[in-house]
N, C-alpha and C positions, 0 to 999 in steps of 0.2 A: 699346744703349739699350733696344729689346724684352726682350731678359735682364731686365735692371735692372726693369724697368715687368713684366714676369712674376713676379718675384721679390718684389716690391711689393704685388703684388694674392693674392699668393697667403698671404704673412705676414697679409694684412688679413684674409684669407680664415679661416686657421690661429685666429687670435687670437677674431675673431668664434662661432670652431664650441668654441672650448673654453671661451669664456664662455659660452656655451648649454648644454653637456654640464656643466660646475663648476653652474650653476644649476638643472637640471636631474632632477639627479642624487641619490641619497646609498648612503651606506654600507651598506646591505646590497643595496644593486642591485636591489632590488624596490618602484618609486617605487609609494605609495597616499596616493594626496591625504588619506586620510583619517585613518590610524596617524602616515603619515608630514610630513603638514600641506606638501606642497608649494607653491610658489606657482607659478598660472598662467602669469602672462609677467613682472609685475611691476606691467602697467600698472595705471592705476586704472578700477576696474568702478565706473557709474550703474548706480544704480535710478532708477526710474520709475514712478509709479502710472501705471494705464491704464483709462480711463471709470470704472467703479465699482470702486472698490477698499478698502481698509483701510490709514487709516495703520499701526496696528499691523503690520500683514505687512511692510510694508515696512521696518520697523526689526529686526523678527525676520532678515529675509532677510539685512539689513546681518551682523547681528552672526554669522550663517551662513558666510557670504562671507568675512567676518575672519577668524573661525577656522578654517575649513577649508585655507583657499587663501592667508593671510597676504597679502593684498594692499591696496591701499587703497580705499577701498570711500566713493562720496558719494551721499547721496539728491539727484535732481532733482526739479525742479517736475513736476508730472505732467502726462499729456498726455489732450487727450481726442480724440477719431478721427472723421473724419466717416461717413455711414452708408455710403459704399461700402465700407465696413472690417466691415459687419455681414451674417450670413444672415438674423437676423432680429434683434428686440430683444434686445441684449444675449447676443448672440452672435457671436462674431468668428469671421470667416474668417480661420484663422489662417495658413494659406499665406500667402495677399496679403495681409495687413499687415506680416509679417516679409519680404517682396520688395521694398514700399516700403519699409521703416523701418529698412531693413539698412544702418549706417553702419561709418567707420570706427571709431567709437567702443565698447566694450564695455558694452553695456548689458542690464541686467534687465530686461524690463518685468513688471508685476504687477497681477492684476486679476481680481476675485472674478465676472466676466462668464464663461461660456462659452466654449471656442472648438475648433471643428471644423478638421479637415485635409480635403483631399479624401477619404484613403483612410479617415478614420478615421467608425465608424458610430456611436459615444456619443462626449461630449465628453472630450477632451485632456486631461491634466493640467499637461502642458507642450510646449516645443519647443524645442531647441535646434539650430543648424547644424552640423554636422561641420567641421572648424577653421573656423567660422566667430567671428562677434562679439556677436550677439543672442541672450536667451533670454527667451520669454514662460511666462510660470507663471501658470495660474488655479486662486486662491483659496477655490475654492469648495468644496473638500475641505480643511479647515484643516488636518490632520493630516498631511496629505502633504506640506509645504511643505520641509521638510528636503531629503527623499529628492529630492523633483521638484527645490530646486537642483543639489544633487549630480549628479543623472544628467544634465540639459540642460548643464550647463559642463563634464560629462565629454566629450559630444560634441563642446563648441565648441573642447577640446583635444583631440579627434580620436579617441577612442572609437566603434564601432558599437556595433548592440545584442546583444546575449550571447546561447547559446540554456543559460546555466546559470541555472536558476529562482533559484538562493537569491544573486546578484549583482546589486548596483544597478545595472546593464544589463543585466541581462534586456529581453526587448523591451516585456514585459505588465507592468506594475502588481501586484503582490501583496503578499502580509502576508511573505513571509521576507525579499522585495530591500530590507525598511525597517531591516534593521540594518544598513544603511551601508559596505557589506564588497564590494570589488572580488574577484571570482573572480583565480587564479592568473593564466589566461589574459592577463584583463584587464589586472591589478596588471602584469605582463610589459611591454605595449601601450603603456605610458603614459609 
């Protein structure tokens, strides 16, 4: 009977890892979300506005998330944060909001407000968890909204940060990590 019930869990086991790798995966074995348009997990990623934001970002962001990562993509009602959630006006602590607001659920949040880390000494561009579920992006550099999803949902499928300047992980912000291009390393990692 143990046999049987090994042999059981171990097929469940088999069948699970290879629908993960078939998903996962493609033909030239160098997955980039972004050449290669793979999808996340499958499930379906919220957005979210957060205290002051821009409906427009938020439908940019959708149709970002569509394409990149093929997955299904709904705006929510947005949300607005009480001020223990601020350093000052219209400034997020963005550590402790993403400690609270961390669900199972995959969400965007978005918001043209500031938001500080502890470590970080000018404001954020984003945040994403390392396989986590949450990512916040502020808005208030229009132009970055691309790259900043890209790189915060590279993290949440398990990405660190790169030390090659011209990949969108790189750890810094700059003008070469904006053409959307995972270094080898990376492209490897994923």
């Amino acid at each position: 009977m143990k046999n049987v019930l090994k042999v059981g869990v171990c097929s469940i086991l088999v069948f699970f890892f290879y629908n993960y790798l078939s998903k996962n995966s493609n033909p030239s074995g160098h997955p980039n979300l972004i050449e290669d348009k793979i999808m996340v997990d499958g499930d379906t990623i919220h957005i979210q506005g957060l205290g002051d934001f821009n409906e427009q970002s938020l439908i940019n962001a959708k149709q970002i998330v569509q394409n990149t990562y093929k997955v299904p993509v709904v705006i929510d009602k947005p949300i607005k944060i009480s001020d223990e959630y601020y350093i000052e006006t219209k400034v997020i602590d963005v550590d402790k909001f993403m400690k609270y607001y961390d669900s199972d659920v995959n969400t965007i949040y978005i918001t043209n407000e500031k938001g500080y880390t502890i470590k970080s000494e000018s404001p954020i561009l984003g945040k994403g968890k390392i396989l986590g579920n949450i990512v916040l992006v502020t808005t208030y550099n229009q132009n970055t909204l691309n790259y900043v999803l890209i790189h915060e949902i590279s993290h949440n499928i398990g990405l660190t940060h790169c030390e090659n300047e011209n990949c969108i992980m790189y750890k810094k912000y700059n003008k070469n990590n904006l053409k959307l291009k995972f270094c080898n390393e990376c492209r490897k990692s994923l």
